[in-house]
TORKOL-4160 file (C-alpha; in steps of 0.2 Angstrom, whole numbers, padded with zeros to 4 digits, m for minus):
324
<pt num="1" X="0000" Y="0000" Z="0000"/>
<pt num="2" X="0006" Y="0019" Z="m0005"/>
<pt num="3" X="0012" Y="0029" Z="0009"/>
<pt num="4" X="m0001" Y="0042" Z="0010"/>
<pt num="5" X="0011" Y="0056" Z="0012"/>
<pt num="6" X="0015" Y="0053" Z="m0007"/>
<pt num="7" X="m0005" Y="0058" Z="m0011"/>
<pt num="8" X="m0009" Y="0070" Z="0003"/>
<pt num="9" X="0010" Y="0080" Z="0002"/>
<pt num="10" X="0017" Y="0093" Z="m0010"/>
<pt num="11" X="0029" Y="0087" Z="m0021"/>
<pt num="12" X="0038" Y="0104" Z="m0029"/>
<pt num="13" X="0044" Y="0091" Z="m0044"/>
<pt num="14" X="0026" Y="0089" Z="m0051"/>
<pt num="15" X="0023" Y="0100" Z="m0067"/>
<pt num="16" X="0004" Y="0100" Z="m0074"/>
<pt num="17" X="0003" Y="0100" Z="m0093"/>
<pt num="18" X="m0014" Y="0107" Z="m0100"/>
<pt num="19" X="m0015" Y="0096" Z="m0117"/>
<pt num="20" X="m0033" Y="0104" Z="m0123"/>
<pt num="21" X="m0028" Y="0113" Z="m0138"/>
<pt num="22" X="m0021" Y="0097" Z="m0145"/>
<pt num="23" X="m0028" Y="0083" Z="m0137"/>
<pt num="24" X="m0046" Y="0093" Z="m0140"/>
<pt num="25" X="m0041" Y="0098" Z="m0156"/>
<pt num="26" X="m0043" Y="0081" Z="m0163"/>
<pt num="27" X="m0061" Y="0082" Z="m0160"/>
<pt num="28" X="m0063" Y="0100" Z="m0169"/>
<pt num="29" X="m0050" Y="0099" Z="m0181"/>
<pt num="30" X="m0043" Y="0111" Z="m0171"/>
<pt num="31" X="m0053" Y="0124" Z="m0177"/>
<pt num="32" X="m0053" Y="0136" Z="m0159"/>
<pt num="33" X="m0053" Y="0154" Z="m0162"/>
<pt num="34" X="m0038" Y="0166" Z="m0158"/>
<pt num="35" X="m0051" Y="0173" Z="m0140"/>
<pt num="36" X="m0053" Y="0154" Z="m0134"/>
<pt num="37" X="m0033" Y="0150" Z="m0135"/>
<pt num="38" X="m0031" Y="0168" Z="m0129"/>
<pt num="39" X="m0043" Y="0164" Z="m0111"/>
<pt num="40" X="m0035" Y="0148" Z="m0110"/>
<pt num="41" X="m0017" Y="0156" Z="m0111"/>
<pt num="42" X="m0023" Y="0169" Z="m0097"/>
<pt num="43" X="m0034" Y="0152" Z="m0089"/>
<pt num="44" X="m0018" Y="0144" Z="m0087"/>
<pt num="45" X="m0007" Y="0157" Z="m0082"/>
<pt num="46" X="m0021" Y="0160" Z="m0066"/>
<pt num="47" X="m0022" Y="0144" Z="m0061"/>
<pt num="48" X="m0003" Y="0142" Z="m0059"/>
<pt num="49" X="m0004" Y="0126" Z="m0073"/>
<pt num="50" X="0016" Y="0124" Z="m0081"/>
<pt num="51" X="0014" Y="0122" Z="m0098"/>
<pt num="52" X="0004" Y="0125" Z="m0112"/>
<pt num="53" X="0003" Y="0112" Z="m0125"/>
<pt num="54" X="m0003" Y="0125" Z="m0140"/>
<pt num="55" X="m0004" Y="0106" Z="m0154"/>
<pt num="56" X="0007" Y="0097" Z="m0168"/>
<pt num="57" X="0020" Y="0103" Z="m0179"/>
<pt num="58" X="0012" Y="0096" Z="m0193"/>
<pt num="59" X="0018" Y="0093" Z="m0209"/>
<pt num="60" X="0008" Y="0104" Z="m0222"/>
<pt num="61" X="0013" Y="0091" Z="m0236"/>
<pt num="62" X="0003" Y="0078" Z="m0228"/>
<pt num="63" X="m0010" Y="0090" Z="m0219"/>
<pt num="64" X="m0021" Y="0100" Z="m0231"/>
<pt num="65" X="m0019" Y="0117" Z="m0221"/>
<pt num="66" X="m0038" Y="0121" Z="m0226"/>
<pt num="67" X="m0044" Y="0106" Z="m0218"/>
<pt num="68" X="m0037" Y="0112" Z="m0200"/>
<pt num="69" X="m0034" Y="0128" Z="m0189"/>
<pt num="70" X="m0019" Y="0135" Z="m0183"/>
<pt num="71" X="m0014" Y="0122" Z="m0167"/>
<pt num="72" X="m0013" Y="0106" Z="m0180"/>
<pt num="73" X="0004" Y="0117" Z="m0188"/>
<pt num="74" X="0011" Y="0126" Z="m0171"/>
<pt num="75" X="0019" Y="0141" Z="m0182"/>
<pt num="76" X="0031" Y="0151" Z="m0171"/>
<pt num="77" X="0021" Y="0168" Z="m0177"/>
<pt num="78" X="0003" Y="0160" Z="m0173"/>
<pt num="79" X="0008" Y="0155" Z="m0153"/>
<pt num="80" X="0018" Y="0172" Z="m0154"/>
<pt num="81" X="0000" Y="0181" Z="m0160"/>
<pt num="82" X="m0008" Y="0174" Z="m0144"/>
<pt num="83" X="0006" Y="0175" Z="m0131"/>
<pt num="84" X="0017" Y="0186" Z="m0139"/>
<pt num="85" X="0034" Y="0186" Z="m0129"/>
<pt num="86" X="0028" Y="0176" Z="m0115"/>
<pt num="87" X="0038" Y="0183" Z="m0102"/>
<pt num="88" X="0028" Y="0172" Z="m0089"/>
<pt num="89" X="0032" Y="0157" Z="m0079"/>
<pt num="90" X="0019" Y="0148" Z="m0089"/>
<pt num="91" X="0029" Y="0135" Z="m0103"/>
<pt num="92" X="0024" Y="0131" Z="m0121"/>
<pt num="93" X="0025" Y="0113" Z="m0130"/>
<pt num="94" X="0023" Y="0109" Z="m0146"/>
<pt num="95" X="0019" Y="0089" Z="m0150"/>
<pt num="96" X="0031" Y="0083" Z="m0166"/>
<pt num="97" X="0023" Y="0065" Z="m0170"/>
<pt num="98" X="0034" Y="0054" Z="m0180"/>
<pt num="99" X="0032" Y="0050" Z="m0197"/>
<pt num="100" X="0020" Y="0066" Z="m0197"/>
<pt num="101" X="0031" Y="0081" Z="m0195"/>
<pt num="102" X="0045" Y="0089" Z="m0203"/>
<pt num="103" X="0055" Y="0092" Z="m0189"/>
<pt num="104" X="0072" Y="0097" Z="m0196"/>
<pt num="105" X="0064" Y="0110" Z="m0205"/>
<pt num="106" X="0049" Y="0117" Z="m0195"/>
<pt num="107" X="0056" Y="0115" Z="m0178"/>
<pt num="108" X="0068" Y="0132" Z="m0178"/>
<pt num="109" X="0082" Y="0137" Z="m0165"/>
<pt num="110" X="0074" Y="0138" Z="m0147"/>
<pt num="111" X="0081" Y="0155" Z="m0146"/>
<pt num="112" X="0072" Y="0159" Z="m0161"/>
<pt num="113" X="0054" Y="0153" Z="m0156"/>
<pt num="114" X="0041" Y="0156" Z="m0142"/>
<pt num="115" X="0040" Y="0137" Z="m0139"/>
<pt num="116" X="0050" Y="0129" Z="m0124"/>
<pt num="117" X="0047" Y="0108" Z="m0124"/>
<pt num="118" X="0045" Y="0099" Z="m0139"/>
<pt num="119" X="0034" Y="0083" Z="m0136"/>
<pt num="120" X="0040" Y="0067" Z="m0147"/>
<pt num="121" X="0025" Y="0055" Z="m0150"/>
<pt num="122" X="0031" Y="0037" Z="m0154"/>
<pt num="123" X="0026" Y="0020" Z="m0156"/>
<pt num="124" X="0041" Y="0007" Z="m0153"/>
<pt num="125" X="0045" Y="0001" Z="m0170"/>
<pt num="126" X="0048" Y="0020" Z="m0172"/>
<pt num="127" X="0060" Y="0022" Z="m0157"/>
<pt num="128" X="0076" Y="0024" Z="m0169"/>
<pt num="129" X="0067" Y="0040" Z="m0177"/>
<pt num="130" X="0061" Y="0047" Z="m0163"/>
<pt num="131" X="0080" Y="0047" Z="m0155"/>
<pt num="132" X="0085" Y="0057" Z="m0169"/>
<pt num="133" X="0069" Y="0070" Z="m0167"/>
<pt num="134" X="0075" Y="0071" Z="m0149"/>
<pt num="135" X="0094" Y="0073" Z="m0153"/>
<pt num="136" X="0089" Y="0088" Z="m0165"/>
<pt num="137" X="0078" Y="0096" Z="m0153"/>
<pt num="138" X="0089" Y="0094" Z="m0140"/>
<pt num="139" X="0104" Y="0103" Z="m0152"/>
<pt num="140" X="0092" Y="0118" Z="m0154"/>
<pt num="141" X="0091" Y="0122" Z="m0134"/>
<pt num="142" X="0075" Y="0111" Z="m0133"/>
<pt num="143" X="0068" Y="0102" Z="m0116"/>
<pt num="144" X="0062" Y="0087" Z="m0124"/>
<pt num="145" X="0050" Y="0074" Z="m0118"/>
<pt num="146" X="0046" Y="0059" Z="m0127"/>
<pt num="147" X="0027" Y="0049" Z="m0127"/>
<pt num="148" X="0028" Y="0032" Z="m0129"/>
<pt num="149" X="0011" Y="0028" Z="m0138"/>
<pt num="150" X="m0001" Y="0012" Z="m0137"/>
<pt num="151" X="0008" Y="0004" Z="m0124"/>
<pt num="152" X="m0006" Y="m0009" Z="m0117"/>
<pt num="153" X="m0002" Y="m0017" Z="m0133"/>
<pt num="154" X="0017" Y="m0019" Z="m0132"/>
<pt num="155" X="0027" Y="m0032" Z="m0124"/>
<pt num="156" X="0035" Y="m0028" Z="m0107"/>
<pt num="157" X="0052" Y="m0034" Z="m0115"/>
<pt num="158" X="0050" Y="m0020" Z="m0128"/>
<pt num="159" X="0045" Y="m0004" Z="m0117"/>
<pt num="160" X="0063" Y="m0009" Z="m0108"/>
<pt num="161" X="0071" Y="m0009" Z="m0120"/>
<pt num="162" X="0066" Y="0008" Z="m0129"/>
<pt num="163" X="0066" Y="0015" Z="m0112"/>
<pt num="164" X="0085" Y="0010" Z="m0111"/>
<pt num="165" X="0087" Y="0018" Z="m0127"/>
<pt num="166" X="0078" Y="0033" Z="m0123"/>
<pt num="167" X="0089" Y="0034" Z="m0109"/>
<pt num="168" X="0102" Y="0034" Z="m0115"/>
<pt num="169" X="0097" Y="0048" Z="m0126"/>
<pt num="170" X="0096" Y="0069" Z="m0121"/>
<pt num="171" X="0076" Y="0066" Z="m0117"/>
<pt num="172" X="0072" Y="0073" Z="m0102"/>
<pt num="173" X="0054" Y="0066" Z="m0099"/>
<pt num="174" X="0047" Y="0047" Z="m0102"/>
<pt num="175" X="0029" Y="0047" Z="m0104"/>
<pt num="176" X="0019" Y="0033" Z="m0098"/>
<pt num="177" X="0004" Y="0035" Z="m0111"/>
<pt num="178" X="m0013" Y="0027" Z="m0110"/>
<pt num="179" X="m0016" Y="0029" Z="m0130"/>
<pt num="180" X="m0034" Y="0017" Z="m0129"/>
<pt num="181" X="m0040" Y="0021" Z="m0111"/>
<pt num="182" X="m0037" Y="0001" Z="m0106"/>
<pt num="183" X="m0027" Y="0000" Z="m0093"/>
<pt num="184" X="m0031" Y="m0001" Z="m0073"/>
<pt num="185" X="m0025" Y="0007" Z="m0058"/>
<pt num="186" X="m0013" Y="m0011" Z="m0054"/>
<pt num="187" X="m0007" Y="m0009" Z="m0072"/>
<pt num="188" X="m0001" Y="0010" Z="m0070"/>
<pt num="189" X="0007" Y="0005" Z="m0052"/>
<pt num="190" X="0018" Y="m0008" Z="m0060"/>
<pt num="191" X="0021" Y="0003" Z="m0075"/>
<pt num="192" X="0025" Y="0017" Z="m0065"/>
<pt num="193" X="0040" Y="0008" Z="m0056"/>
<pt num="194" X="0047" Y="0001" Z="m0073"/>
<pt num="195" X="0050" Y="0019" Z="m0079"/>
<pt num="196" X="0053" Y="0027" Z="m0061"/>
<pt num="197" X="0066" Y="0013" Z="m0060"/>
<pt num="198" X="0073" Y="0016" Z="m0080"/>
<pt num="199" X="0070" Y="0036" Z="m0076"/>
<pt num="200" X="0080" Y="0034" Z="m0061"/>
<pt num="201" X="0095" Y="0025" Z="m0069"/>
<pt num="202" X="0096" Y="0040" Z="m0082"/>
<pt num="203" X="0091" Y="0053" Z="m0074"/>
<pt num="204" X="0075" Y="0058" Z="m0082"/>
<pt num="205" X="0059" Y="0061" Z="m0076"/>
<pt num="206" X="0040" Y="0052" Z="m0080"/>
<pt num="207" X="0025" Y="0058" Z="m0085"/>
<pt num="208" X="0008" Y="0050" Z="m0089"/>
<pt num="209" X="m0005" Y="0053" Z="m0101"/>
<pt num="210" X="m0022" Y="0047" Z="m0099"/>
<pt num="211" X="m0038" Y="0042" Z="m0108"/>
<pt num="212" X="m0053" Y="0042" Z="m0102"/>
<pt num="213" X="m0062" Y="0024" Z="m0109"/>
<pt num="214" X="m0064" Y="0014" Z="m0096"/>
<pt num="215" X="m0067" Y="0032" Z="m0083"/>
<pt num="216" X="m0052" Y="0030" Z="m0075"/>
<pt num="217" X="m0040" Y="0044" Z="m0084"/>
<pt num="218" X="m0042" Y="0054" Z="m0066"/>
<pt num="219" X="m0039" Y="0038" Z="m0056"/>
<pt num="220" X="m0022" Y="0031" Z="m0067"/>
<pt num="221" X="m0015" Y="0051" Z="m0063"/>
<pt num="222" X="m0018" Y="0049" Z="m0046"/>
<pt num="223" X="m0011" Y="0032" Z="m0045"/>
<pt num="224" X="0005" Y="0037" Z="m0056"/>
<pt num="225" X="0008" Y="0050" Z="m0043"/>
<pt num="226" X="0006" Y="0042" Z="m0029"/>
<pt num="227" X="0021" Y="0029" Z="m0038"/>
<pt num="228" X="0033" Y="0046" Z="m0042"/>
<pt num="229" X="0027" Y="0052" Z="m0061"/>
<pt num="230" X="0029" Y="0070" Z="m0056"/>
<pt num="231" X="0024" Y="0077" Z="m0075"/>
<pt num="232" X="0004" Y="0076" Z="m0077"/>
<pt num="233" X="m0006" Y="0081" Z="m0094"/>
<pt num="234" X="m0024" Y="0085" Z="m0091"/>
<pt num="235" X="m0037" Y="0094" Z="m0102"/>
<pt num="236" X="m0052" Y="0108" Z="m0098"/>
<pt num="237" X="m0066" Y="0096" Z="m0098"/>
<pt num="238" X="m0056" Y="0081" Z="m0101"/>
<pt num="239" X="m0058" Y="0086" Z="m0118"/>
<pt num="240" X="m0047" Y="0077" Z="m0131"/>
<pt num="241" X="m0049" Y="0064" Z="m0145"/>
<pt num="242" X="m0064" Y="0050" Z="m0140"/>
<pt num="243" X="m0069" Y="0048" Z="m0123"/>
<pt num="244" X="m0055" Y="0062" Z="m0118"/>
<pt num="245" X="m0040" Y="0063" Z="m0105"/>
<pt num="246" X="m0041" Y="0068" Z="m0087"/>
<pt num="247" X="m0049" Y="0083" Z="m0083"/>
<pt num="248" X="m0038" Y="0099" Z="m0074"/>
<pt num="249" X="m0052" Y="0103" Z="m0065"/>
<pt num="250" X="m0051" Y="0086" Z="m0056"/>
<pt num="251" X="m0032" Y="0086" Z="m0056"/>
<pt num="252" X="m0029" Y="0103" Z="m0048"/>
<pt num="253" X="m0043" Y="0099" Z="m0036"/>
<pt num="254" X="m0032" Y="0083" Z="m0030"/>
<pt num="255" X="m0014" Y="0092" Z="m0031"/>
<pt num="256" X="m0007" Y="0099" Z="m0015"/>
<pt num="257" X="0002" Y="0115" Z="m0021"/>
<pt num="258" X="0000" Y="0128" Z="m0016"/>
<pt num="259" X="0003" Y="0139" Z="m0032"/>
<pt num="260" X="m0010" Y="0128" Z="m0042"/>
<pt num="261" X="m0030" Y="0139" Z="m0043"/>
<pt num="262" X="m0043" Y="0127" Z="m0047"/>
<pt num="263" X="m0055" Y="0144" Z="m0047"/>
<pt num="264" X="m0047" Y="0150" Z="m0064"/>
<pt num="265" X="m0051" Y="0133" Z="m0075"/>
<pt num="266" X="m0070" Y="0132" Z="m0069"/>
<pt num="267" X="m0072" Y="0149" Z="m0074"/>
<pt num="268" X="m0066" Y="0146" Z="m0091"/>
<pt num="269" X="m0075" Y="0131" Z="m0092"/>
<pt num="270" X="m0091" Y="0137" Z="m0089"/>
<pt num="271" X="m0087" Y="0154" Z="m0102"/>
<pt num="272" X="m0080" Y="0142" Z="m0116"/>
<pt num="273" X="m0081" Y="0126" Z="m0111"/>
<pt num="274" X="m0097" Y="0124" Z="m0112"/>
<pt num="275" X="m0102" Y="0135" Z="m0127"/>
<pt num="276" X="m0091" Y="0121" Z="m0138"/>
<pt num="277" X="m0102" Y="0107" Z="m0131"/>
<pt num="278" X="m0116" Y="0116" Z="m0137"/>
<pt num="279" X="m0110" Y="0121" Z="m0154"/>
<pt num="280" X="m0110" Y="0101" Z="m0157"/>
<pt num="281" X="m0091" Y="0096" Z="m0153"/>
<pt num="282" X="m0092" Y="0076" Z="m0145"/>
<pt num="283" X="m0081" Y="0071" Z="m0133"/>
<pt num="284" X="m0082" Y="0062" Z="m0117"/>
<pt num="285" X="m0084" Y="0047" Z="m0108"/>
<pt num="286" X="m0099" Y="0035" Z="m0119"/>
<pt num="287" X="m0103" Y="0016" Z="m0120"/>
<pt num="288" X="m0094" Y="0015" Z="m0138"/>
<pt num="289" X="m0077" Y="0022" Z="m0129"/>
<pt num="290" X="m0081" Y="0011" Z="m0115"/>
<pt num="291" X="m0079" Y="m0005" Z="m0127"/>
<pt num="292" X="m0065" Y="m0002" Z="m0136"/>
<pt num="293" X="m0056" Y="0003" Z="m0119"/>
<pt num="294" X="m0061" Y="m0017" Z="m0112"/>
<pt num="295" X="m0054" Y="m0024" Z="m0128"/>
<pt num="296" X="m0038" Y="m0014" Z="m0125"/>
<pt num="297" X="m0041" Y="m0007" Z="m0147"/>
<pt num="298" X="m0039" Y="0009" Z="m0154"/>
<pt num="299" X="m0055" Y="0021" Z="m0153"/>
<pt num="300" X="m0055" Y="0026" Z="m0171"/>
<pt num="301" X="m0071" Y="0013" Z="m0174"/>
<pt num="302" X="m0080" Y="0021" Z="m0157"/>
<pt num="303" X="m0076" Y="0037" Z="m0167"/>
<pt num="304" X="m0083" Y="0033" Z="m0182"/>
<pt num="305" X="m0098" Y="0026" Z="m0173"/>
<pt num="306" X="m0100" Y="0044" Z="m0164"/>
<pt num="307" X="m0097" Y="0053" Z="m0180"/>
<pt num="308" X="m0112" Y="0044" Z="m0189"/>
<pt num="309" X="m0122" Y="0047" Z="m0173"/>
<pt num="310" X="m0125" Y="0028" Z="m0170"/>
<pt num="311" X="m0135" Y="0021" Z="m0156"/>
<pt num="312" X="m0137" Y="0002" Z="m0157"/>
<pt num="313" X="m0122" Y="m0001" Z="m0145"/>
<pt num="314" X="m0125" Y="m0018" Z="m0146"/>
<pt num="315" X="m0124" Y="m0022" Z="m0164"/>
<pt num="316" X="m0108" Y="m0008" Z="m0164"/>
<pt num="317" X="m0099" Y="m0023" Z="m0148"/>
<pt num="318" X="m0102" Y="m0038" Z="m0159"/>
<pt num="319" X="m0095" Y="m0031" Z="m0174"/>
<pt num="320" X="m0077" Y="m0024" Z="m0165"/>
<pt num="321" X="m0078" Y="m0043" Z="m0154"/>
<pt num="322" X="m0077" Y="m0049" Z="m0172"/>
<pt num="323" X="m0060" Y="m0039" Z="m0175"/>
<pt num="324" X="m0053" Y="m0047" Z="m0160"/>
């Protein structure tokens, strides 16, 4: 059993990450206008959270720039619009995905850019890559952390080993990453001390990111910090892609630092928040999510079945039992 001065006492290590612009953005094609991103900068900055997560640094010869707003390219001059020279304790990040961004090209000298972490976003096989986006953020005055994605589905054997060759790369932060909202509480407790061990060896830090399948993106958190992850992403709302992450309003409600205001993040929720829910944008915990989340599979089926505003739940669990 925890010791329950590691829940109930203030760690100075943790850092809160507010990933709405980009984990929500998947839900809206990040289509949020320049006064939302500009409350949720001044949201953040109240409520004490560390860093901003403002999207991807998309490639635009992939991406159709028509097709999305602002937060799915992360231009130096569109974060510098909203926060101009950000002379605030507040940090940005950026998320380079690999195989999806141009990172040599579009990720410019720190000194250069408004942007302070740049956030690698991996799957194993992809480790090798990923190194070398680190190694060139890193070269450019970068802190770097690195996400290793869909891990419920990976062999315990091969999380070692990339998190031995992560460590011995310049990241400073693993991420523990929920990618389908399937794992447990026990799950993330054993997980934890894997990359709390590997962390420790190198010298790095560990973060989690959640989702929200199974309703237990606020509970994994809580449970990773309770084991040592000090770096914790959460979302206004939980908003993010499916059923959504774990929500800052719960998370800044648990922590016990002082310099975190939970006051600021239901203000902004209940003044934009709200308003995007009832402009029609889903998100959020739902039975489709749900399943997906038992079967330990990606959500792009439950979204699909949300986008064609489906109901027969049923019919929807037989079919992905079948891709099993």
């Amino acid at each position: 059993m925890k010791e329950i001065s590691k829940l109930m006492d203030y760690r100075p290590d943790i850092k809160v990450i507010d990933a709405t612009l980009r984990d929500g953005g998947l839900v809206n094609e990040f289509r949020f206008s320049d006064e939302f991103v500009k409350h949720l900068y001044n949201a953040n900055l109240r409520a004490g959270v560390d860093y901003m997560e403002f999207g991807y640094k998309a490639d635009r010869e992939m991406f159709d720039e028509s097709k999305f707003g602002p937060c799915k390219f992360c231009d130096d001059e569109y974060i510098r619009s909203i926060v101009g020279e950000n002379n605030t304790d507040l940090k940005i990040a950026v998320m380079a995905d690999v195989g999806r961004c141009n990172y040599k090209q579009d990720i410019h000298d720190r000194s250069e850019s408004p942007v302070d972490l740049i956030r690698v976003a991996t799957y194993i096989h992809q480790i090798p890559t990923a190194v070398d986006m680190i190694e060139d953020a890193k070269s450019k005055g970068y802190e770097v952390s690195c996400n290793i994605m869909a891990i419920s589905n990976a062999q315990e054997g091969d999380i070692k080993a990339a998190l031995d060759i992560l460590g011995k790369s310049p990241v400073d932060v693993f991420y523990i990453v929920d990618s389908f909202g399937s794992l447990y509480p026990e799950q993330i407790a054993r997980i934890a001390d894997m990359y709390c061990n590997m962390a420790e060896k190198y010298g790095k830090k560990v973060g989690i990111h959640a989702h929200n399948n199974q309703q237990l993106a606020f509970a994994n958190t809580i449970e990773a910090v309770g084991d040592g992850v000090d770096w914790l992403d959460a979302t206004y709302s939980e908003m993010g892609r499916g059923a959504g992450n774990c929500a800052m309003e719960l998370l800044l409600g648990f922590l016990k630092n002082p310099k975190y205001n939970v006051y600021p993040v239901m203000q902004f929720i209940e003044n934009h928040m709200l308003k995007l829910r009832e402009d029609g944008i889903v998100w959020g915990y739902d039975l489709q999510y749900m399943m997906t989340g038992l079967l330990n599979q990606h959500p792009r089926t439950a979204i699909q079945f949300t986008n064609e505003k489906r109901k027969d739940y049923a019919e929807f669990y037989k079919e992905i039992l079948s891709q099993e």
